[in-house]
N, C-alpha and C positions, 0 to 999 in steps of 0.2 A: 199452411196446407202442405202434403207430404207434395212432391213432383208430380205433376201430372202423368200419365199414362201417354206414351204415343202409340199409333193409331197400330204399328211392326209388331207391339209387346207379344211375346210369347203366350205370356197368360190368358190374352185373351181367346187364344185358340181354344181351349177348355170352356167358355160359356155356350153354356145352351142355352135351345129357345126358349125351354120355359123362368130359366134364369133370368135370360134378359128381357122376360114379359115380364118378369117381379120388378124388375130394375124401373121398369116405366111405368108401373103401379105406383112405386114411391118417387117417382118423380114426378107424377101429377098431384100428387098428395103433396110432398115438400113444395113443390111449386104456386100451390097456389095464394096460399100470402104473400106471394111477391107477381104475382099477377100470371107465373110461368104457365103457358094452358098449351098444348100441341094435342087436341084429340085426335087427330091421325096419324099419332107415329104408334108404330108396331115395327115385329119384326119384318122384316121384308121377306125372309127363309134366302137370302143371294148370299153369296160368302166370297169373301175375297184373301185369296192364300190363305182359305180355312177360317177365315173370321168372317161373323155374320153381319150385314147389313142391317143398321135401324134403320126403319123409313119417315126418315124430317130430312128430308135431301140428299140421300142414302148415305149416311155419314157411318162412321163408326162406332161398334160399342168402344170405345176408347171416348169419344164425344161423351156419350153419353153417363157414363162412370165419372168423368170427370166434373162435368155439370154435376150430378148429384153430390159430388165432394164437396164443392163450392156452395150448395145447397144443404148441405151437414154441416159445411164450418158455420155457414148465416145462423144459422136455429141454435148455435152453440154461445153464440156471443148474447 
């Protein structure tokens, strides 16, 4: 797995919200052979120093990018 993303990264300042709705599109999709289900995360629209909140406990698109890695490497093996 390449390094995780922290939650600071630059990059993330560039996702949009309809980026990071695709992002939780394929993360209920990859997640669900491994039981992964969170039907109420969405975006929140909150942003903190310009990055957006997802809402599963207002965590990070950083969280969330990263889980889905770890969910691409599984489906790879």
């Amino acid at each position: 797995m390449n390094s995780p993303l922290e939650s600071h990264d630059p990059y993330l300042r560039t996702c949009t919200e309809p980026e990071v709705t695709s992002l939780i599109r394929e993360l209920h999709e990859r997640g669900k052979p491994f039981g992964i289900r969170w039907g109420s995360v969405a975006v929140n629209g909150a942003t903190v120093d310009g990055r957006l909140l997802v809402d599963f406990g207002d965590t990070s698109v950083a969280t969330l990018l990263n889980l889905l890695a770890l969910l691409r490497e599984a489906a790879q093996e």
